[in-house]
C-alpha positions as CSV (number, residue, x, y, z in Angstrom):
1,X,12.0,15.0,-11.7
2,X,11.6,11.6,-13.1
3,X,7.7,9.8,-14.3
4,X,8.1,8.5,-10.9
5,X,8.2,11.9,-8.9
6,X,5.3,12.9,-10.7
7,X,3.2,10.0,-10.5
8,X,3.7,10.2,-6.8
9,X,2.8,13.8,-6.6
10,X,-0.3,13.1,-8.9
11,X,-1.2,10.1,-7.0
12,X,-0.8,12.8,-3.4
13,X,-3.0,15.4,-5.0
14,X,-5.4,13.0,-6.0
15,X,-5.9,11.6,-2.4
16,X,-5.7,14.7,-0.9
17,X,-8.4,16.2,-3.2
18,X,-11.1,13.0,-2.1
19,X,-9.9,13.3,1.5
20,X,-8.6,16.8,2.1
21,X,-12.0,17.5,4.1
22,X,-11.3,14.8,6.7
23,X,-8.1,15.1,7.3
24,X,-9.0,19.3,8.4
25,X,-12.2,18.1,10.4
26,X,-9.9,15.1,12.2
27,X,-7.0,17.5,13.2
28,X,-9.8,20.1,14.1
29,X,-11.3,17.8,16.0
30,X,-8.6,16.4,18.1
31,X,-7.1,19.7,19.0
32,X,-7.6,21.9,21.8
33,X,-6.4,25.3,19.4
34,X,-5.7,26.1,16.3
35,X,-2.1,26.1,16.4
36,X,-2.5,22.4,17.4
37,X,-4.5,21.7,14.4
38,X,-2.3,23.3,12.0
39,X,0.6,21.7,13.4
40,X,-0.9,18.4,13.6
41,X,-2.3,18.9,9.9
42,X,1.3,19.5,8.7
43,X,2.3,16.1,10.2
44,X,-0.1,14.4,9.3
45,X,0.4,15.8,5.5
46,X,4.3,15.1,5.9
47,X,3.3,11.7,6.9
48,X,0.7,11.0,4.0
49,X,3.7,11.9,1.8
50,X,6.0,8.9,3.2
51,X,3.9,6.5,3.5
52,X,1.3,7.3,0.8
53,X,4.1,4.5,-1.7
54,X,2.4,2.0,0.4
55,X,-1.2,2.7,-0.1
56,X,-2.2,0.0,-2.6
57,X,-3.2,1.5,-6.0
58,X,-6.0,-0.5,-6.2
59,X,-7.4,-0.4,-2.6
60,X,-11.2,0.6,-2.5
61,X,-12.1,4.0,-0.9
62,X,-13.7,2.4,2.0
63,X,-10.1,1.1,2.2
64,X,-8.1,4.0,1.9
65,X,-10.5,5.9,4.7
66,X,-9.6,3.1,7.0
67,X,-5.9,3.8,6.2
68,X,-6.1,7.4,6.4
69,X,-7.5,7.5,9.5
70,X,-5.0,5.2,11.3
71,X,-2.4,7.0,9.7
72,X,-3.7,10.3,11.1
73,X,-3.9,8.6,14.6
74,X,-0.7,7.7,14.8
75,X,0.5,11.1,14.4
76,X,-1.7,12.5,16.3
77,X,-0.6,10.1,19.3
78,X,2.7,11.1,18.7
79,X,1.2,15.0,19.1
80,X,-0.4,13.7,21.9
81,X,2.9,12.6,23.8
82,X,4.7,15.4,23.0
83,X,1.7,18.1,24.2
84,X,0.4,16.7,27.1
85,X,3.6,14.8,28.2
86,X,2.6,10.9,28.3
87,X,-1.2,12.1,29.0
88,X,-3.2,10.1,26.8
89,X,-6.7,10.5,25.9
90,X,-8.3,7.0,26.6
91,X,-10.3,5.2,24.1
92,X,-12.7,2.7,25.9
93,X,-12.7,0.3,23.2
94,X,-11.2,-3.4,23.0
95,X,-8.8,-5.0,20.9
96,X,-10.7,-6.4,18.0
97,X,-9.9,-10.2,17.4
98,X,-9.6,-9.6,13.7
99,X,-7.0,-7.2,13.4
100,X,-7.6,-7.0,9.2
101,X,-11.0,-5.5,10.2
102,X,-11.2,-3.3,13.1
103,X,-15.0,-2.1,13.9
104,X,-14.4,1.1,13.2
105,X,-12.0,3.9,13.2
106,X,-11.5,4.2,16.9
107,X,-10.5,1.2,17.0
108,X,-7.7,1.3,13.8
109,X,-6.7,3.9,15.9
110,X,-5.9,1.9,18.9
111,X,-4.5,-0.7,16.6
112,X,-2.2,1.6,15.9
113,X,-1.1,2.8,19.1
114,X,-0.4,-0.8,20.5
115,X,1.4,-1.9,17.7
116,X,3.9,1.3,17.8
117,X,5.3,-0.6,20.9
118,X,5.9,-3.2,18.8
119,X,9.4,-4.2,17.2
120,X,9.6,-3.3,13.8
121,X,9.3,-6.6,12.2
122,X,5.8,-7.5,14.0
123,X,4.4,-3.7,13.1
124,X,5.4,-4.2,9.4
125,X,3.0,-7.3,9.6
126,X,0.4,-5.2,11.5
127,X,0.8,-2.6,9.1
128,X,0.0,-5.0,5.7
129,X,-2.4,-6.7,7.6
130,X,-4.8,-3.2,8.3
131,X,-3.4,-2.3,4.6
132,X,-6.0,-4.9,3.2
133,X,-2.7,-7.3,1.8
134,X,-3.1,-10.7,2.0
135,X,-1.4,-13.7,3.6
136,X,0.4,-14.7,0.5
137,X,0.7,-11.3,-0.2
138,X,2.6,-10.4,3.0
139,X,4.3,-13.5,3.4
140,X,5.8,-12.9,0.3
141,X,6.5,-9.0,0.9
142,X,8.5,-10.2,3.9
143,X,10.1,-13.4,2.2
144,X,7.5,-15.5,4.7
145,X,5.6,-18.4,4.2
146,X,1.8,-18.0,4.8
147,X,1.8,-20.3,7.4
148,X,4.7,-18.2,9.5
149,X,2.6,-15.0,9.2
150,X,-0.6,-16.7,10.2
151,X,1.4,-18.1,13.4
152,X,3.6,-15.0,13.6
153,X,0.1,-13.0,13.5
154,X,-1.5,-14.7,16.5
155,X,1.5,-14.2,18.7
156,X,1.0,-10.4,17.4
157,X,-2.7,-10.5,18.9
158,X,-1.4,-11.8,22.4
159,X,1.3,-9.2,22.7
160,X,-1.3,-6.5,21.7
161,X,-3.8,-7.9,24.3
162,X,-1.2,-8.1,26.7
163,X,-0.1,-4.2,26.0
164,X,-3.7,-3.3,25.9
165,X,-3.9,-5.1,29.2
166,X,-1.4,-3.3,30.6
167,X,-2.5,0.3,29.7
168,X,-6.4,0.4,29.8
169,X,-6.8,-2.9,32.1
């Protein structure tokens, strides 16, 4: 294995040793059994291993909470769809204006539900956007100008108001 293959498995054990305990007590707590929990926890470990490249290195912990969790709730409304066939648990919350700073959790979570419906292009932008990037930053991740993301952004916001609309209206 390359410097690369280990930094990344450093860099997984190191998050998992700071966050390890919530990511047990979130699958515990959205489960109905323990076989739920553990296979939700694998998932969501799988997933933490795919996407952890995209974590930015420097991101606070405050930071990498907030992306842990709506990580976690996005596989967990995959679970959800899968175990309960398209039964979702609501969440009576509203979609937050700002979409770079939900209010809390519940809501990243719901972020991250409506914006699985979107095309892949428009959640990529979603995606930097709760990542704690930048404008510049993601215009230039996506070969963008600032101005396109700021306007592509607010298109974003309708659609997921719309979608929210449409499912907890």
């Amino acid at each position: 294995m390359d410097g690369n293959g280990n930094e990344r498995e450093q860099r997984y054990a190191d998050f998992l040793d700071r966050f390890g305990g919530n990511i047990v007590n979130f699958c515990n707590d959205s489960s109905d059994s323990l076989h739920e929990a553990k296979d939700l926890m694998q998932d969501v470990l799988a997933a933490l291993w795919i996407v952890l490249p995209q974590l930015r290195a420097d991101s606070t912990p405050r930071q990498q909470n907030r992306w842990l969790y709506r990580v976690m709730h996005t596989v967990l409304w995959r679970h959800l769809r899968r175990w309960r066939k398209g039964k979702h648990r609501m969440l009576p919350m509203r979609v937050p204006d700002d979409i770079a700073a939900p209010e809390d959790d519940g809501q990243a979570a719901l972020l991250a539900e409506l914006s699985a419906t979107l095309p892949d292009k428009d959640r990529a932008l979603v995606d930097d956007t709760l990542a704690g990037y930048s404008t510049t930053e993601i215009a230039s991740r996506h070969g963008m100008t600032p101005g396109s993301v700021s306007t592509r952004m607010n298109r974003i916001k309708k659609k997921l108001k719309t979608i929210y609309d449409k499912l907890y209206g």
